[in-house]
C-alpha positions as CSV (number, residue, x, y, z in Angstrom):
1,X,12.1,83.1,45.5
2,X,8.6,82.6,46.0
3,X,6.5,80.8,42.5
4,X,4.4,84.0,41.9
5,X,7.5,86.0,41.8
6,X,9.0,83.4,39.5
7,X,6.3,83.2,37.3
8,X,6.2,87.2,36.5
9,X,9.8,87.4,36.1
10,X,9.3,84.4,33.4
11,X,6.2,86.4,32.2
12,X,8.2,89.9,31.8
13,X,11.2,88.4,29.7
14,X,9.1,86.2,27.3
15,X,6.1,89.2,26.6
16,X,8.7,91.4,24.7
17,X,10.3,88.8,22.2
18,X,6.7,86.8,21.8
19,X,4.6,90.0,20.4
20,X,6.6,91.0,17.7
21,X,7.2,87.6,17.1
22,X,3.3,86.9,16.9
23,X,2.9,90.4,15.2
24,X,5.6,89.7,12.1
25,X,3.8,86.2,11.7
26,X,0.7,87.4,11.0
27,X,2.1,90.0,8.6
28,X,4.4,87.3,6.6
29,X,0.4,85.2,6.6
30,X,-1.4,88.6,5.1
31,X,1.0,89.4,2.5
32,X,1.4,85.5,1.6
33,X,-2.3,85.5,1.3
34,X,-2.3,88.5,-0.7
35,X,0.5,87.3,-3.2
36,X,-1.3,84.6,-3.9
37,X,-4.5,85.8,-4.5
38,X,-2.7,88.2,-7.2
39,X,-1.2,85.4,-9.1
40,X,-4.1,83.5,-9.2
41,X,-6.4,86.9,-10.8
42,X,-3.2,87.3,-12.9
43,X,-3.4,83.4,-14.1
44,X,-6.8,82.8,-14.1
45,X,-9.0,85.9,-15.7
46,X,-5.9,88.1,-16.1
47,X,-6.0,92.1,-15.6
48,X,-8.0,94.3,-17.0
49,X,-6.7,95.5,-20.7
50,X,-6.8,98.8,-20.0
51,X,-5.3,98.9,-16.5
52,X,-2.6,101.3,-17.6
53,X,-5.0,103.9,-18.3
54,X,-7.7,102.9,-15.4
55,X,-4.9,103.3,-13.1
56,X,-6.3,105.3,-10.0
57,X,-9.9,103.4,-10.4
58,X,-8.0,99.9,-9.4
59,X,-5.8,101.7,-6.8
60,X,-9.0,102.8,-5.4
61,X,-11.0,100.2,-5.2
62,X,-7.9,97.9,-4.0
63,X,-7.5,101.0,-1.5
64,X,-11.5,100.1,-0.6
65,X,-10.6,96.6,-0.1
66,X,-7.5,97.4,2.0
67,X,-9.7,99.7,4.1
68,X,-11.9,96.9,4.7
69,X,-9.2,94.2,5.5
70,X,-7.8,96.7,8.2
71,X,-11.1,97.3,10.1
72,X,-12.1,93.8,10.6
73,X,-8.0,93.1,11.4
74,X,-8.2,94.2,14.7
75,X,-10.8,91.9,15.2
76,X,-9.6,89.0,13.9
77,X,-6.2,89.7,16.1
78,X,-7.7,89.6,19.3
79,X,-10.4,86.8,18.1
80,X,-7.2,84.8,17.8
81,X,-6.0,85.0,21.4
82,X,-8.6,83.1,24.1
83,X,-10.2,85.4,26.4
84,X,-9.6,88.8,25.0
85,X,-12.4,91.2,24.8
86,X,-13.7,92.7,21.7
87,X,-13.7,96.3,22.8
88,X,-14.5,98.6,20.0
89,X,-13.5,96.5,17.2
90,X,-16.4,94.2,16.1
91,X,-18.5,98.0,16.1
92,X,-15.4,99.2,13.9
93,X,-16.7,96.3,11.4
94,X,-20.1,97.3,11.3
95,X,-19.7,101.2,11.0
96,X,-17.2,100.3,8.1
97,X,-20.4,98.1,6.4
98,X,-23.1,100.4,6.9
99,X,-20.9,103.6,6.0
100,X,-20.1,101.6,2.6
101,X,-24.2,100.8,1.6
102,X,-24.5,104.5,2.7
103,X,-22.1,105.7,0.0
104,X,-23.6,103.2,-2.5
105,X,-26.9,105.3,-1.7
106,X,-26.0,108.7,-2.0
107,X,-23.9,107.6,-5.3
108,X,-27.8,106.2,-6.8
109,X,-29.5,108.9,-5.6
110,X,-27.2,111.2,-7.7
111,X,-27.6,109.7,-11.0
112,X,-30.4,109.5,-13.4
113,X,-33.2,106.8,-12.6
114,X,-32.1,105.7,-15.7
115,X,-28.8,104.7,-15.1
116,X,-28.8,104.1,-11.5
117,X,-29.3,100.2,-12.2
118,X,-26.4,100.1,-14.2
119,X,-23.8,101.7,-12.1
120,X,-25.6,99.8,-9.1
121,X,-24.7,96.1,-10.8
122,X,-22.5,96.8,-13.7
123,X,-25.0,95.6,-16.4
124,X,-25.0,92.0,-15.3
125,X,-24.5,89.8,-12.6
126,X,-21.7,90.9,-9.8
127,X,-19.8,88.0,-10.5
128,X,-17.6,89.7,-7.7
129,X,-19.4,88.0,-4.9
130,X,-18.2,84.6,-6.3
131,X,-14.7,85.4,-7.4
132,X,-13.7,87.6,-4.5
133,X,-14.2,84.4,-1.9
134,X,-12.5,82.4,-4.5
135,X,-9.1,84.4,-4.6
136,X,-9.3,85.0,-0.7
137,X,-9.5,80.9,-0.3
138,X,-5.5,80.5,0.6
139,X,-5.5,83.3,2.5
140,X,-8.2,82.0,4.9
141,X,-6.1,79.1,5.1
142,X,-3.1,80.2,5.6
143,X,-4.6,82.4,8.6
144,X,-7.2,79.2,10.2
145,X,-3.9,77.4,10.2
146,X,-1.9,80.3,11.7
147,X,-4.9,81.1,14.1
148,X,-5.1,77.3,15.7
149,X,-1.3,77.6,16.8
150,X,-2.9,80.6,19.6
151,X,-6.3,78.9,20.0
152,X,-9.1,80.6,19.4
153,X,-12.2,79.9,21.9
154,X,-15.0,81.6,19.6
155,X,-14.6,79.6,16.8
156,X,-17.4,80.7,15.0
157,X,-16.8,84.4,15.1
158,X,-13.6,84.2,14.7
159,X,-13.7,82.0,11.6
160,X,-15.8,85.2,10.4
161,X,-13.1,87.4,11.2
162,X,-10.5,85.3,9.3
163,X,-13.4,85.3,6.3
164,X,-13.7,88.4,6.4
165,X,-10.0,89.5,6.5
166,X,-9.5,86.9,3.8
167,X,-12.1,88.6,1.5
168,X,-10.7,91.8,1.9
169,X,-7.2,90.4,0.5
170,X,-9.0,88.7,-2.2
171,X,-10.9,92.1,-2.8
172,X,-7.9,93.9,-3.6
173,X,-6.7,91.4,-5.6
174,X,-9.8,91.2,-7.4
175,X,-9.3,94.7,-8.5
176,X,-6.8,94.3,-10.7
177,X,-9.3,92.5,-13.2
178,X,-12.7,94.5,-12.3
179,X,-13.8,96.2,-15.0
180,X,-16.6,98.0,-13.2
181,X,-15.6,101.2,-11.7
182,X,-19.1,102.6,-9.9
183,X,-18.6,104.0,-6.5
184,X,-22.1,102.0,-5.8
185,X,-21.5,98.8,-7.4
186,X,-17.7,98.9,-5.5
187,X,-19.3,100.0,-1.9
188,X,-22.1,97.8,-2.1
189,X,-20.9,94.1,-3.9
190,X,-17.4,94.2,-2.8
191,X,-18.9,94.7,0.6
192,X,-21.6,91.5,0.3
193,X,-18.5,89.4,-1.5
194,X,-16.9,90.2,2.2
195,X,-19.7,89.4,3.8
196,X,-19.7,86.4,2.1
197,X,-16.3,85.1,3.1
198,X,-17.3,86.1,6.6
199,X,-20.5,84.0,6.4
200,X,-18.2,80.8,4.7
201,X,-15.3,81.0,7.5
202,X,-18.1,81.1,10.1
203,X,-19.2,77.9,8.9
204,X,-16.2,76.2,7.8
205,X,-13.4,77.8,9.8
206,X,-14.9,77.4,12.6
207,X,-15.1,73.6,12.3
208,X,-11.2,73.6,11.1
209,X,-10.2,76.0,14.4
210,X,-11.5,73.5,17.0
211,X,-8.3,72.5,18.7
């Protein structure tokens, strides 16, 4: 047998068992991530008191968050294997962004002048764009630590996509305790919180990915 014939045979019994293998890993790491991130809202600030009544406002801003987790999640897959092209899915990211500050806009524009500034940042600071990186911190982890077993070659973009992901986790988490239930302050802060996991696991992930 001559070694190119040996090497796709090798090559066509390992593919099947090593994808779902590498697929159920990265699911176990997301919902770790995700579990964690819920006990630590749950311990730290708690949920909202009137969660059993604002019921469909946190499933849909966790169902926001979750939306936002699975667009960058193709990316962040194929950022974790070397060499892969991007394809479609670093546009996917951005179309998901600007679609988000578009909603925020045409929710302003149909409120009063008077209220807009209110719904925009809740009557205060968006304390969302520090808590949301701090609940999606283990998840990060657990995913730079799961992402340097299949070495990564753009460790700075891909250290993004793992912020990124990671804030979307914490984002749904943070849900549970936002009291804030504006379509523009949602679509616009819990899109910048993202961001800023991104912009963190750019700099820092990328530094813990170099293998």
């Amino acid at each position: 047998m001559k070694t190119d014939d040996l090497i796709d045979l090798l090559a066509r019994n390992v593919e099947p068992a090593e994808r779902p293998r590498w697929r159920m890993r990265l699911m176990l790491t997301l919902l770790a991530g995700l579990a964690i991130a819920i006990a630590l809202v749950v311990t730290f600030i708690g949920m909202r008191p009137d969660i059993g009544t604002a019921t469909w406002a946190v499933l849909l801003k966790a169902g926001f968050s979750a939306a936002a987790a699975a667009c960058v999640l193709p990316l962040a897959m194929r950022l974790m294997r070397p060499g892969a092209p991007l394809g479609w899915r670093l546009a996917a990211v951005l179309i998901f962004a600007g679609v988000s500050l578009l909603a925020a806009f045409v929710a302003l524009m149909g409120m009063p002048s008077e209220a807009r500034m209110r719904a925009w940042t809740g009557g205060g600071f968006p304390w969302c764009i520090v808590l949301i990186p701090i609940f999606a911190a283990p998840a990060a982890v657990l995913m730079v630590w799961l992402a340097r077993s299949l070495a990564p070659t753009r460790l700075t973009l891909s250290g993004a996509a793992i912020g990124a992901l990671s804030g979307g986790l914490g984002a749904m988490a943070y849900a549970m305790y936002c009291p804030i239930d504006s379509v523009a302050f949602v679509t616009t802060w819990y899109v910048v919180a993202i961001a800023v996991c991104a912009a963190l696991g750019a700099m820092i992930g990328s530094k813990l990915l170099r293998w």
